[in-house]
C-alpha positions as CSV (number, residue, x, y, z in Angstrom):
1,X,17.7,-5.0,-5.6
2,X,15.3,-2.0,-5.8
3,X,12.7,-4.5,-7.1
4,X,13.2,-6.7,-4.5
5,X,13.1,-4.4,-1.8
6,X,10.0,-2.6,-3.0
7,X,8.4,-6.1,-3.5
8,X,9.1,-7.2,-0.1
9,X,5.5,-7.6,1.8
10,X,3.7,-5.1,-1.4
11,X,0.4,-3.9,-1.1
12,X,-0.9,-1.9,-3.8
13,X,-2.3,1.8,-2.7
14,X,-4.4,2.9,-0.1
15,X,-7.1,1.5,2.2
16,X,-10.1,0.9,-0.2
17,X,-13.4,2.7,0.5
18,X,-17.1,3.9,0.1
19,X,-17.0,7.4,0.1
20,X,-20.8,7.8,-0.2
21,X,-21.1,4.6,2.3
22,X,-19.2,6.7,5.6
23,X,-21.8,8.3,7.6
24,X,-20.9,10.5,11.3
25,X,-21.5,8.1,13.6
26,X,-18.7,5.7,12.5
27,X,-15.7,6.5,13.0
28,X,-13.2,3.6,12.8
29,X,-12.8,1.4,10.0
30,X,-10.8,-2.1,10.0
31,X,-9.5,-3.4,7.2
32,X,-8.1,-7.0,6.5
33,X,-6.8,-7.7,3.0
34,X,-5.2,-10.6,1.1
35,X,-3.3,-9.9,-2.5
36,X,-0.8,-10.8,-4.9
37,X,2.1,-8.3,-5.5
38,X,5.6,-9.5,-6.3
39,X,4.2,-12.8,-4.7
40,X,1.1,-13.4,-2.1
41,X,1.0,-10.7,0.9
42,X,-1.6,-10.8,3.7
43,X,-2.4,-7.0,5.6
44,X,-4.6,-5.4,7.7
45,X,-5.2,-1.4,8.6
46,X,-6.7,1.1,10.9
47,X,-8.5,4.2,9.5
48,X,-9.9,7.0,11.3
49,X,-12.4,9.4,9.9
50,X,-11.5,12.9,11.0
51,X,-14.0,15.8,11.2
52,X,-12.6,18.2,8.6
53,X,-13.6,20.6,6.5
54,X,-12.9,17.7,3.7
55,X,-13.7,13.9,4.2
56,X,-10.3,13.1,5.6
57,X,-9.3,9.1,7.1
58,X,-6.3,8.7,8.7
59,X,-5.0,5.3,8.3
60,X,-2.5,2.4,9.3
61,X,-1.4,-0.5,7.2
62,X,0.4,-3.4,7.9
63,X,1.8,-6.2,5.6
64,X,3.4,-9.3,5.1
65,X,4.0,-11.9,2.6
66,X,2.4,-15.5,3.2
67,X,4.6,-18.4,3.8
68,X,7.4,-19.3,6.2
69,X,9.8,-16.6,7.9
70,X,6.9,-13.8,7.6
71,X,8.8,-11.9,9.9
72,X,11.8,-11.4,8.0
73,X,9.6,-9.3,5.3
74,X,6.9,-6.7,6.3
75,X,5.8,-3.1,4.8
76,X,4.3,-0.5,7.2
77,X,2.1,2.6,6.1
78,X,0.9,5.4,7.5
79,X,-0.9,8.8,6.3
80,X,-4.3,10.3,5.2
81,X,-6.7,9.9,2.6
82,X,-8.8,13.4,1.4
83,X,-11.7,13.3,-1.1
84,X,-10.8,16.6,-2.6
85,X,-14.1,16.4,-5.0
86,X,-17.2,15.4,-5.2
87,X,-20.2,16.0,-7.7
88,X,-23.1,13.7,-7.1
89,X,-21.8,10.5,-6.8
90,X,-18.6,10.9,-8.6
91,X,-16.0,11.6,-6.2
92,X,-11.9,12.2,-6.2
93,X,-9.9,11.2,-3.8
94,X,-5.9,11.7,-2.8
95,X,-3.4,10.1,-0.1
96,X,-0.4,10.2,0.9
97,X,1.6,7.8,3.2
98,X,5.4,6.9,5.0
99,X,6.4,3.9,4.3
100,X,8.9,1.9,6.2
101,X,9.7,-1.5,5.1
102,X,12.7,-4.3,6.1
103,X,13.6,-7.5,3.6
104,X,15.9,-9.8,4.4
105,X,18.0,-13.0,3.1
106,X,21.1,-15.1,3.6
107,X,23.4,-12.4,2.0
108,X,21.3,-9.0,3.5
109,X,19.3,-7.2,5.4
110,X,17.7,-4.3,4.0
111,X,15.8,-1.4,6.2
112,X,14.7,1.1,4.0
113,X,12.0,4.8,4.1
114,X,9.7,5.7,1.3
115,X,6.9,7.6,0.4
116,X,3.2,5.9,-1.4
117,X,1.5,9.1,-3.1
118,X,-2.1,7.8,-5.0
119,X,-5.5,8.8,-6.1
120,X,-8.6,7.5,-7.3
121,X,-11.6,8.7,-9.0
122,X,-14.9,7.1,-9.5
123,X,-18.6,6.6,-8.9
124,X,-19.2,5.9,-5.6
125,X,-23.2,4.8,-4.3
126,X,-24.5,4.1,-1.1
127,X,-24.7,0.5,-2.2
128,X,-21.6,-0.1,-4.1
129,X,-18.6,2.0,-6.1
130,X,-16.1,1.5,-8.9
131,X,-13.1,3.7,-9.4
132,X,-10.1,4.0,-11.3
133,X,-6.8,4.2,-8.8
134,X,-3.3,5.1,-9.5
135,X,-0.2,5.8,-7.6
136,X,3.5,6.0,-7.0
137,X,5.8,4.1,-4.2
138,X,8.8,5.2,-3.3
139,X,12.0,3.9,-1.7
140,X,13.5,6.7,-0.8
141,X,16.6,5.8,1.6
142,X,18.0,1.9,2.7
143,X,20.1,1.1,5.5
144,X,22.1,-2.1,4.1
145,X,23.5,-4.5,6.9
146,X,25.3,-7.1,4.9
147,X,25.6,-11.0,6.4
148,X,29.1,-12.6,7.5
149,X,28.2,-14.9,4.3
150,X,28.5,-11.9,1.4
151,X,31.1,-10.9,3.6
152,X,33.5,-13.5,3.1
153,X,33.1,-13.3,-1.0
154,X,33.5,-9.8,-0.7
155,X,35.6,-8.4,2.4
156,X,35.2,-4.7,1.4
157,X,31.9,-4.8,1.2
158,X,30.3,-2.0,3.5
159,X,27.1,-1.9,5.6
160,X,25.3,1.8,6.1
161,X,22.7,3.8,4.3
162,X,22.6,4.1,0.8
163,X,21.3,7.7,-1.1
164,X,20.3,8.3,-3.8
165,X,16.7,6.7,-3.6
166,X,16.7,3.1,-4.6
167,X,13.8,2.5,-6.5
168,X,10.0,3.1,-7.1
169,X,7.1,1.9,-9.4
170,X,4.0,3.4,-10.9
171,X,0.4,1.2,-10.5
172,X,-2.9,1.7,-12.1
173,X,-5.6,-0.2,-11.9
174,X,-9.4,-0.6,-11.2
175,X,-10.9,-0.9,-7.7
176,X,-14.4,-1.5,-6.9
177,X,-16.8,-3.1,-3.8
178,X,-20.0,-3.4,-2.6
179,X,-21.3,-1.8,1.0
180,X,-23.5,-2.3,4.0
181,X,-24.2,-0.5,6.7
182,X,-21.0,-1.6,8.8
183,X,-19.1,-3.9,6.0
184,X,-17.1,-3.0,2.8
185,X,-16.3,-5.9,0.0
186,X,-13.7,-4.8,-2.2
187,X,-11.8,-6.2,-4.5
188,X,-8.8,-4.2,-6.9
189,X,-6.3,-5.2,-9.9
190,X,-4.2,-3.3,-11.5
191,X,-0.8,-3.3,-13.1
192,X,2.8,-1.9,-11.7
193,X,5.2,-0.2,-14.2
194,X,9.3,0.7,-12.8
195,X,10.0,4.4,-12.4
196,X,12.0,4.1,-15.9
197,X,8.5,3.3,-17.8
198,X,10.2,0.1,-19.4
199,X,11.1,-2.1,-16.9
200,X,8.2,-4.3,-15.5
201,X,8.9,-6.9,-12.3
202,X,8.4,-10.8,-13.4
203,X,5.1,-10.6,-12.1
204,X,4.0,-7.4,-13.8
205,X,0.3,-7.6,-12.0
206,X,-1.5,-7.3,-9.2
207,X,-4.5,-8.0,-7.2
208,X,-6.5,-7.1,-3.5
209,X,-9.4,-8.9,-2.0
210,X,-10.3,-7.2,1.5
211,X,-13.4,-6.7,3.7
212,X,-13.7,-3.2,5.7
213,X,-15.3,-3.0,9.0
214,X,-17.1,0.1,10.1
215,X,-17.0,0.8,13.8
216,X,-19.6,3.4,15.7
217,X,-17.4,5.9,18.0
């Protein structure tokens, strides 16, 4: 179930950037994505790039798997991405994001709260970037609300929240794009462990394709 839950409407990591390609005036960035992860997902985000003492975007995702009854699945993040380092053009970057996500079929509805913890390091050029990325996601606590249909099989059967967390699953990968002045191309693959290091999900891989939008304030 964990693997289900934490596949429903998966998209790898954080919103994919230029570090070396922001520059003050803009401000906003918006991001529209398509992937495969646990099956084929389709997302778009928000970022806002904050005037710290450290680069700092704040950011918005939302996701949902392609095909019929999109609404039944979806995955929403939001957090902040901090480039901690940077030394020339190499540059480190962390984030951290809540997670809330709902999955749902004929026998249950799941509602569940997580954490996404990741971070990337690369080389990152006005022009283009490459990076390595990893990260962690998280299901940390699942409201269950089970259908009249499991009910019947099994009458004692309970709906409520469930604890301990339910799940989670480690992803590394590569990430890399090429910038203009108001665009990012990116494109990211990777693979996705379970917590336990020996279970993998029957499609063990993943990939991202997005564009990135960069507004003026």
């Amino acid at each position: 179930m964990s693997a289900a839950l934490l596949g429903a409407a998966a998209l790898a990591g954080a919103q994919t950037l230029n570090w070396n390609a922001l520059n003050g005036p803009q401000k906003h960035t918006v991001d529209v994505n398509a992937g495969i992860e646990y099956g084929a997902t389709l997302g778009v985000g928000y970022g806002y790039h904050l005037k710290a003492g450290l680069p700092m975007i704040l950011n918005a995702e939302f996701s949902l798997p392609a095909g019929s009854n999109t609404t039944d699945d979806f995955k929403t993040k939001m957090g902040a991405q901090l480039r901690l380092w940077q030394w020339r053009s190499l540059a480190f970057s962390v984030e951290a994001q809540g997670v809330f996500r709902r999955y749902e079929t004929d026998y249950v509805r799941l509602l569940n709260f997580g954490s996404d913890f990741s971070g990337a390091i690369g080389l990152y050029l006005p022009r283009w970037f490459v990076a390595a990325h990893a990260g962690f996601d998280k299901a940390i606590v699942t409201h269950f609300k089970n259908s009249e249909l499991l009910k019947e099989s099994y009458p004692a059967i309970k709906d409520g929240w469930y604890q301990p967390a339910t799940g989670g699953h480690f992803y590394f990968g590569l990430q890399g794009g090429y910038s203009t002045r108001a665009l990012d191309v990116y494109l990211e693959a990777g693979q996705i462990i379970e917590q336990d290091f020996k279970t993998a999900p029957l499609l063990p891989l993943y990939a991202r394709f997005g564009w990135s939008l960069k507004l003026r304030e």
